[in-house]
C-alpha positions as CSV (number, residue, x, y, z in Angstrom):
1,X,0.0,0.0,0.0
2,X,1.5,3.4,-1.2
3,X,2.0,6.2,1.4
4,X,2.6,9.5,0.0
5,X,3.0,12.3,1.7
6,X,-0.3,14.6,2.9
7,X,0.7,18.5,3.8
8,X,-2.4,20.5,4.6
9,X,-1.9,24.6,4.8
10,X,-3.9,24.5,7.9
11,X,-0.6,22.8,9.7
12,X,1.3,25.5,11.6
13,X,4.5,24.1,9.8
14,X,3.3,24.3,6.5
15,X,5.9,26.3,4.9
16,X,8.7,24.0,6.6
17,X,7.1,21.0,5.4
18,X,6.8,21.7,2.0
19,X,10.3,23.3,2.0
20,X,11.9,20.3,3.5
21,X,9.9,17.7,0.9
22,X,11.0,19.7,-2.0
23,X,14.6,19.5,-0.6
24,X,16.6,16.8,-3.2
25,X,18.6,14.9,-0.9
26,X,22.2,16.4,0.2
27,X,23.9,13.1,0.6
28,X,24.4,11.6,-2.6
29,X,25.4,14.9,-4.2
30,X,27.8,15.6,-2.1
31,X,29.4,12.3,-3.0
32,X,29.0,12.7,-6.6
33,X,30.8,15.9,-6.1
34,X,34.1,14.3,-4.7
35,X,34.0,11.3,-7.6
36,X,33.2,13.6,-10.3
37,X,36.0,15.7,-8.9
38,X,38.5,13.1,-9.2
39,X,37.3,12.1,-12.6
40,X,37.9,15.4,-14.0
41,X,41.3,15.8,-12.4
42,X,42.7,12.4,-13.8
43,X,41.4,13.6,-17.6
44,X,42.8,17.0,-17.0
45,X,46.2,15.5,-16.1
46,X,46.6,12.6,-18.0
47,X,44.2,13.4,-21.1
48,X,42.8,10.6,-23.6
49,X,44.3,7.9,-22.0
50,X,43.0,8.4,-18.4
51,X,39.7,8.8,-20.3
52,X,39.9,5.3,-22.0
53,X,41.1,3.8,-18.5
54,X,37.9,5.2,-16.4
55,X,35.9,4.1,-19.6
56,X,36.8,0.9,-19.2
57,X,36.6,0.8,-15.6
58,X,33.1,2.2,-15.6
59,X,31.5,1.3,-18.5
60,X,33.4,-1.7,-19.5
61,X,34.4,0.3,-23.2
62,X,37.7,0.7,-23.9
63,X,37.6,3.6,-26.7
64,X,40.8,3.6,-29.5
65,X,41.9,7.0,-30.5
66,X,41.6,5.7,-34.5
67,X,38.0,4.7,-33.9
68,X,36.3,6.8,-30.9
69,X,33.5,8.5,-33.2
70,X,30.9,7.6,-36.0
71,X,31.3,9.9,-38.0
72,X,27.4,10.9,-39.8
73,X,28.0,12.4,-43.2
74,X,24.8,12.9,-45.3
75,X,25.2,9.7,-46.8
76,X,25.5,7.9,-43.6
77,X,22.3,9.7,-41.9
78,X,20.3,8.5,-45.1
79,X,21.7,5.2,-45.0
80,X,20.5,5.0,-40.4
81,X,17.4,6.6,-41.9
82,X,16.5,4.1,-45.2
83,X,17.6,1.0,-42.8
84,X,15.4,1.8,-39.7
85,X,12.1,0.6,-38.3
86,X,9.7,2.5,-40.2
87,X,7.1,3.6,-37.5
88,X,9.8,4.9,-35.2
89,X,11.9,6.5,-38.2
90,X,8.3,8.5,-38.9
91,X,7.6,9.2,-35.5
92,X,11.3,10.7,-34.8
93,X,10.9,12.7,-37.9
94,X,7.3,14.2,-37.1
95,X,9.0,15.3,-33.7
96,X,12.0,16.6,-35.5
97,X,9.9,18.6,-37.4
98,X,8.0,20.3,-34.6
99,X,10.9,21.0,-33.0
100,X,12.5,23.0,-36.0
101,X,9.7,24.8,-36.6
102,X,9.0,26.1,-32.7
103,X,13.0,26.7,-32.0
104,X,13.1,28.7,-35.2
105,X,10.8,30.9,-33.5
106,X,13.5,31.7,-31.0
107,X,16.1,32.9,-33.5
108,X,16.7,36.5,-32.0
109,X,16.7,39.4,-34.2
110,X,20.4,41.4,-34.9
111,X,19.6,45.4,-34.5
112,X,21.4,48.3,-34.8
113,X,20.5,52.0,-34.3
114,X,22.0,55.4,-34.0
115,X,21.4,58.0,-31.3
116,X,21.0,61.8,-31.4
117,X,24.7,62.3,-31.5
118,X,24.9,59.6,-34.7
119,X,26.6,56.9,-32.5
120,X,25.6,53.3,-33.8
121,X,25.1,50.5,-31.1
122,X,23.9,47.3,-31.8
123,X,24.2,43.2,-30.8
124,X,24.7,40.3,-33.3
125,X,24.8,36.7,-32.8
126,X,26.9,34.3,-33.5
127,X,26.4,30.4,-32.8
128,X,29.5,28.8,-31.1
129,X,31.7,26.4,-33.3
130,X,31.3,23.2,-31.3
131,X,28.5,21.4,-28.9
132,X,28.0,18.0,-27.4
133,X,24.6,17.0,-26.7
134,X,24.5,14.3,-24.1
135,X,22.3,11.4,-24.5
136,X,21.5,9.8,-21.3
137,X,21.7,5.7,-21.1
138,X,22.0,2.9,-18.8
139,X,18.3,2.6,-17.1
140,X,16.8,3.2,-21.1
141,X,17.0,4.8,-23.8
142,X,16.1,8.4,-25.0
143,X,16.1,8.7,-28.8
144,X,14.0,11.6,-27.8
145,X,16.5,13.4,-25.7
146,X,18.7,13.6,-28.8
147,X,16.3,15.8,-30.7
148,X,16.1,18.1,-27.8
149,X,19.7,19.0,-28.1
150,X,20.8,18.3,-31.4
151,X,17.9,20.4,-33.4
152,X,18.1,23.8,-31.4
153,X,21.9,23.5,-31.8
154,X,21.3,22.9,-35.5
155,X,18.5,25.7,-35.6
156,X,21.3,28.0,-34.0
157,X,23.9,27.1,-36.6
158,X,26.7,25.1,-34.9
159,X,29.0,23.9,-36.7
160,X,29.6,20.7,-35.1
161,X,27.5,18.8,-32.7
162,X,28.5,16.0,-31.5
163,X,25.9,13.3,-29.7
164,X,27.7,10.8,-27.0
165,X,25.9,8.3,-24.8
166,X,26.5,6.0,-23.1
167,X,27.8,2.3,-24.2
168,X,26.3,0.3,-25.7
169,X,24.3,3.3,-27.7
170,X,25.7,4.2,-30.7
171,X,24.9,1.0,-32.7
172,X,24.3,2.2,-36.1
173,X,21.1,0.5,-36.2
174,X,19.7,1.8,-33.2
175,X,17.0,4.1,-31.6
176,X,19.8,6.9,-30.3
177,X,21.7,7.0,-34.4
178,X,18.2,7.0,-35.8
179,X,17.8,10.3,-33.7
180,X,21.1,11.8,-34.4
181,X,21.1,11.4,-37.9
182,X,17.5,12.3,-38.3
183,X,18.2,15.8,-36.1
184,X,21.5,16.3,-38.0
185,X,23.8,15.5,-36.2
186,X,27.8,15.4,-37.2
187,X,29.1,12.5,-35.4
188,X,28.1,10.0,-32.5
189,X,30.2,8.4,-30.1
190,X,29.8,6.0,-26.8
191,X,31.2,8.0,-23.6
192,X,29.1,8.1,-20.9
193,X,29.0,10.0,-17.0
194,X,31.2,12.5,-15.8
195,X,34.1,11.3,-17.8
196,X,32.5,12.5,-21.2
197,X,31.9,15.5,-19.9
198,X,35.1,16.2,-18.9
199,X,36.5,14.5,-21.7
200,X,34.7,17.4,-24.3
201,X,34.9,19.8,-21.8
202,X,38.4,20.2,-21.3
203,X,39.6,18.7,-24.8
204,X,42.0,15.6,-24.7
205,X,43.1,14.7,-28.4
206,X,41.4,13.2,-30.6
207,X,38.3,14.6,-28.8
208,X,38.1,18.1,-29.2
209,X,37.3,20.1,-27.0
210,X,33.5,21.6,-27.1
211,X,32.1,25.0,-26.2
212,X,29.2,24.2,-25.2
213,X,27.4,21.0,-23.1
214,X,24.0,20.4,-23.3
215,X,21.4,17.2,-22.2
216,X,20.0,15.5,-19.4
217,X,21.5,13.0,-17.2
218,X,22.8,11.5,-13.8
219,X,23.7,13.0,-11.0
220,X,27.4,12.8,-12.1
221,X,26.8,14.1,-15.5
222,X,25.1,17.2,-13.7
223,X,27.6,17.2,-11.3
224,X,30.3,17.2,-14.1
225,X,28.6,20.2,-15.5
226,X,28.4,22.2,-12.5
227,X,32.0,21.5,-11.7
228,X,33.2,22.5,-15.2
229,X,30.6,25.1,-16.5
230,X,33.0,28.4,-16.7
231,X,35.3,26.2,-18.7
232,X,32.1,25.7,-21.4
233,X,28.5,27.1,-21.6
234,X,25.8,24.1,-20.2
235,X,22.3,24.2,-20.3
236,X,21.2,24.1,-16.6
237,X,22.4,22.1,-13.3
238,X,19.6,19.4,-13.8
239,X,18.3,17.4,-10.9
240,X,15.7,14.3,-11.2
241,X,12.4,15.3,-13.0
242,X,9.2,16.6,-11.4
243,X,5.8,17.3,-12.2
244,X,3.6,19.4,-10.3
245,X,-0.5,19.4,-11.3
246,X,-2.8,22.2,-10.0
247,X,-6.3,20.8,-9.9
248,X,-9.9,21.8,-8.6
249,X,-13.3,19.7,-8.3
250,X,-13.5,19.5,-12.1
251,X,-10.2,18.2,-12.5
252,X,-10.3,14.1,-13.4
253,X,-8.4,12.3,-10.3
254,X,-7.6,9.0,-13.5
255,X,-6.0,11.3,-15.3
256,X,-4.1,13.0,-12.7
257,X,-2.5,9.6,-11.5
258,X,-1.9,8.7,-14.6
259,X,0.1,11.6,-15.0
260,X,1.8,11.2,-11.9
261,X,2.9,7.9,-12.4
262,X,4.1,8.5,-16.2
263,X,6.6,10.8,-14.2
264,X,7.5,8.6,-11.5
265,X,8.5,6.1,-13.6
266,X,11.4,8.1,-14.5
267,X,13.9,7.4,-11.6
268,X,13.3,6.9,-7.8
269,X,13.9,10.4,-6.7
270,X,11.5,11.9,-9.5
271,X,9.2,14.5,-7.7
272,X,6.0,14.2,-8.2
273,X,2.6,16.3,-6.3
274,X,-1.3,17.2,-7.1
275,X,-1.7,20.6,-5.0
276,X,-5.4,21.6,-4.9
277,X,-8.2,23.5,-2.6
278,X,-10.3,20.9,-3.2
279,X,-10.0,18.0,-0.5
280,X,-12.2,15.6,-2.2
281,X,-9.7,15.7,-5.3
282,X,-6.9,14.8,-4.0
283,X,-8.3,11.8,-2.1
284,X,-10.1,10.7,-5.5
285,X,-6.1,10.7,-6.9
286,X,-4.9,9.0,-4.2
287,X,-7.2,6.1,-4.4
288,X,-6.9,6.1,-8.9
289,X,-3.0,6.2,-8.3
290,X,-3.2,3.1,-5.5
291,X,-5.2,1.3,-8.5
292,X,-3.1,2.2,-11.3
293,X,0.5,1.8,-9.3
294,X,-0.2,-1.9,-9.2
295,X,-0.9,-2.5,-12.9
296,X,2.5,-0.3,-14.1
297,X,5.4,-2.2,-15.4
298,X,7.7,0.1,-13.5
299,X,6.0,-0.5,-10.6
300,X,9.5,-0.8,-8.2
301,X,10.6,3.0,-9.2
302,X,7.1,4.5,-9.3
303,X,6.6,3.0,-6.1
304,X,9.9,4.0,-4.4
305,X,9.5,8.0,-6.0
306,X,5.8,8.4,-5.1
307,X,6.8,6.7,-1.3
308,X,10.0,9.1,-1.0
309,X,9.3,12.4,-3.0
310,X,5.6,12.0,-3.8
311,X,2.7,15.1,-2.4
312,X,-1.0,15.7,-2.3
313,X,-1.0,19.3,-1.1
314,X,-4.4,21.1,0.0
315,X,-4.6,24.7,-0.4
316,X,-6.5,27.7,0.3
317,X,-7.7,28.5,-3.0
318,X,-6.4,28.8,-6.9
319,X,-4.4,31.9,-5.7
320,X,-2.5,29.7,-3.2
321,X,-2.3,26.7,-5.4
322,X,-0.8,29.3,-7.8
323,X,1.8,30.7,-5.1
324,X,2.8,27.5,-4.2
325,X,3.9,26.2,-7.8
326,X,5.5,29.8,-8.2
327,X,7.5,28.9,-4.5
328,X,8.7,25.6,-5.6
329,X,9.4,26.4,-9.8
330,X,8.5,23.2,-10.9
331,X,10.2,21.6,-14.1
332,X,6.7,20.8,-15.5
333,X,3.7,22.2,-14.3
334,X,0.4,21.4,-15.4
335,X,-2.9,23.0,-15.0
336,X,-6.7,21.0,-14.9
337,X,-8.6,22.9,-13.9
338,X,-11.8,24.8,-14.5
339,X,-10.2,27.9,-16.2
340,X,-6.8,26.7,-16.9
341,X,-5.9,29.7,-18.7
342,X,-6.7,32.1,-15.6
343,X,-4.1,29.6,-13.4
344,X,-1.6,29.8,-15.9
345,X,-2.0,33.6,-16.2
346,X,-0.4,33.6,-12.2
347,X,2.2,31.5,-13.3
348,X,5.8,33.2,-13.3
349,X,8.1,30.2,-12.2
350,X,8.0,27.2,-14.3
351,X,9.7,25.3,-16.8
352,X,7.2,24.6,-18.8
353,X,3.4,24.9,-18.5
354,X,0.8,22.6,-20.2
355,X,-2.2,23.9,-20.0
356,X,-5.7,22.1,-20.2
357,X,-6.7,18.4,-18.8
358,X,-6.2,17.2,-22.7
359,X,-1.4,18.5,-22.4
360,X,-0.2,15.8,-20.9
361,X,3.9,16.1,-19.7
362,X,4.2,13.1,-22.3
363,X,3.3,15.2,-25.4
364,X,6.4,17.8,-24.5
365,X,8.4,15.0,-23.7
366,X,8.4,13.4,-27.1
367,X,6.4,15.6,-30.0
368,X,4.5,18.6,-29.3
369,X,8.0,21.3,-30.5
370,X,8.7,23.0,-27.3
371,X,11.7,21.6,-25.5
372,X,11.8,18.5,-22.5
373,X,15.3,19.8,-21.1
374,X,14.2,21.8,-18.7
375,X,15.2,23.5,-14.8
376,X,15.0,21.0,-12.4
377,X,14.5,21.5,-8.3
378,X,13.7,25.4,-8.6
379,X,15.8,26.3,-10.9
380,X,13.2,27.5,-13.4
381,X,13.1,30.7,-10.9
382,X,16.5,31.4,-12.6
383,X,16.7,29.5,-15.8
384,X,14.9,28.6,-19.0
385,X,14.1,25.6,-21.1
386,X,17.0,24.1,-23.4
387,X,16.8,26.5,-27.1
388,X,19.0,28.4,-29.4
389,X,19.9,31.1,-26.9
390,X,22.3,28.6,-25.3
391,X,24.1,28.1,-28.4
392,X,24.3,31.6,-29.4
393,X,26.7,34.3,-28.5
394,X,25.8,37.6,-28.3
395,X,28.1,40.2,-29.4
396,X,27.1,44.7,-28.7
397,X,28.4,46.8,-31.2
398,X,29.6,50.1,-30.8
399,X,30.6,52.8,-33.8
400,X,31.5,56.4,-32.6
401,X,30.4,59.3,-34.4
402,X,33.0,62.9,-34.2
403,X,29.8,64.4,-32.0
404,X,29.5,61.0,-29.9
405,X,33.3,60.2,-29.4
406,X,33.4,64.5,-27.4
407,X,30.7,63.9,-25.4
408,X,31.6,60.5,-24.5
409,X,35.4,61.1,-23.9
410,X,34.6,64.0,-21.4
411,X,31.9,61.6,-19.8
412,X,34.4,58.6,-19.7
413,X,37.1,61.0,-18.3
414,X,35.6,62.0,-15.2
415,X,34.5,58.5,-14.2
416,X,37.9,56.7,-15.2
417,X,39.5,59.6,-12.8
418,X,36.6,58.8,-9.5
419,X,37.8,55.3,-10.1
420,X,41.5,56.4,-10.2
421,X,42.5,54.8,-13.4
422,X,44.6,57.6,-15.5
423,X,45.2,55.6,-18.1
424,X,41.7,55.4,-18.3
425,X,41.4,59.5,-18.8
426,X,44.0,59.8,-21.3
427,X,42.7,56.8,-24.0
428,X,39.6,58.6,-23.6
429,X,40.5,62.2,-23.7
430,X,42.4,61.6,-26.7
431,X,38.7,61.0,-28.5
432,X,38.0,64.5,-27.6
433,X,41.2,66.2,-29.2
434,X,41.3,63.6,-32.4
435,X,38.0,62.6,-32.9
436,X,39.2,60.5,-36.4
């Protein structure tokens, strides 16, 4: 029998209660911290060959510095494409074509415009030369995940993206090429964890080294982020997957545990709540997600996530439902209720918001366009979904005029001398006296 967690805002300790149950446990990421640590000092000292040696230690993969990549030309992507299972090949494409056509929409717009004084400022973009999009492996297998990355990166303009998961993944003939090739993707290799994060990261030959890191994984793949973002551009620090569902009376309690469940599948430390005013609710989901947890094939993770880090959470009203969600910036958030629209109108922290009983999670997990890597554990107060933006640089632009470069240089001047930096005054002052 399942026992998730009931916290009730009429409990004095409300606010301490649901602070501590959103809290992702301390323990384990403090000891991914030292490991990943280690890993990344071993590659940074002893390069491709300490990469192959905790390869094979971890993964059982010994990689060979003639043969460490697949390389996918055109030719190669059409021959994954032509040789693959022909429901899945469609079903990858149709997503990959959503997703192009909703990332496109992000593509920011290069200005430029002149002052009073004829000055001309401006930004452009550029995309940077080199990305690795992370494919996460071991419990399954994410075809899916590999569209997330690989087509905003391609949307952007990389150059070179380059798609590694772990062994065994990059079998020609299966689920994770089909996705690479289909999204565009320039090569695929089979590195997994916190080594192939450092491994790209830092650069040890033949791997080059990347700019950018992008793409779900474990808690040593977000801990190798964290520990080498600064060194390259990542995505976000991601942390096990949550949903969070605001529901009233009209909100159906079968589909809510279904939704629950489809993200506590996921992994045992998934996060997973139904916070509503409406009592009768969320005992209706309670009893539909006892029901359905006994028929899922993943019962033993559903079970252990729902048990550890699973909520039904009464509130006031839609107002508090709605501060709640904003307190606890939930990766996905979804909204059945009544007037779904109005909720999602008092929705500022999220990282993604499906609105209506009829947007499942699983539609922006695998087809709908918008983007499944998303802030994790609050982070959505801070960050933003996976797009172009974070494969695009943005450079100001700045073109004196005569007039501009006078007033400027006298402005300039007397703030370089409060800060006491002479050197300062005179490279501007000599504006003002040869303006050309």
């Amino acid at each position: 029998m399942l026992d998730i967690a009931r916290i009730n805002c009429g409990e004095k300790n409300f606010a301490r209660r649901l602070q501590l149950w959103r809290q992702t446990p301390e323990t384990a990421r403090e000891e991914a911290a030292a490991t990943v640590a280690e890993i990344i000092r071993k590659i940074r000292e002893g390069g491709f060959n300490a990469l192959c040696d905790i390869a094979e230690k971890l993964d059982g993969n010994r990689p060979s510095a003639e043969n460490w990549q697949m390389q996918l030309g055109e030719k190669t992507r059409a021959e994954i494409i032509a040789n693959a299972e022909p429901q899945l090949a469609a079903a990858l494409q149709e997503s990959a074509k959503r997703l192009r056509a909703f990332h496109k929409k992000q593509m920011p717009q290069q200005w430029q415009f002149a002052d009073d004084e004829g000055n001309i400022l401006g930004e452009k973009t550029n995309p940077v030369a080199r990305a690795l999009i992370y494919a996460p492996g071991g419990k399954a297998s994410y075809p899916s995940s590999v569209l997330m990355g690989v087509v905003p990166a391609k949307t952007a303009g990389v150059g070179e993206v380059i798609v590694t998961v772990p062994p065994p993944g990059a079998n020609k003939n299966g689920a994770i090429a089909l996705a690479a090739a289909i999204a565009g993707a320039d090569a695929i290799c089979e590195f997994g964890g916190a080594q192939a994060i450092a491994a790209f990261a830092l650069g040890c030959p033949p791997l080059p080294q990347v700019d950018v890191v992008a793409g779900p994984g474990n808690i040593y793949v977000a801990e190798a982020k964290r520990q080498l973002f600064g060194e390259i551009g990542i995505d976000s620090f991601a942390g096990p997957s949550e949903v969070f569902i605001l529901c009233d009376e009209t909100a159906n309690p079968e589909l809510a545990a279904a939704d629950m469940l489809a993200q506590a599948e996921h992994d045992e430390l998934a996060q997973c709540a139904v916070i509503s005013e409406c009592e009768e609710t969320l005992n209706a989901t309670e009893a539909a997600l006892q029901k359905r947890l006994q028929k899922t094939p993943r019962k033993n993770i559903a079970e252990l996530s729902l048990a550890k880090r699973g909520a039904l959470i009464l509130a006031r009203d839609e107002n508090h439902c709605c501060e709640i969600a904003n307190e606890c910036a939930a990766e996905h958030l979804q909204i059945m209720r009544a007037n779904p629209e109005a909720a999602a109108e008092k929705i500022h922290c999220a990282g993604a918001i499906f609105i209506g009983a009829q947007t499942p999670v699983v539609f922006g997990d695998y087809c709908a366009g918008t983007n499944h890597v998303l802030p994790t554990a609050g982070a959505a107060r801070f960050s933003s979904p996976l797009g172009v933006h974070h494969f695009l640089r943005r450079t100001t632009i700045l073109r004196a005029s005569p007039e501009g470069a006078k007033t400027m240089a006298k402005t300039a001047a007397i703030l370089a001398r409060a800060e006491g930096f002479p050197a300062h005054e005179e490279s501007a002052l000599l504006r003002a006296k040869t303006p050309k």
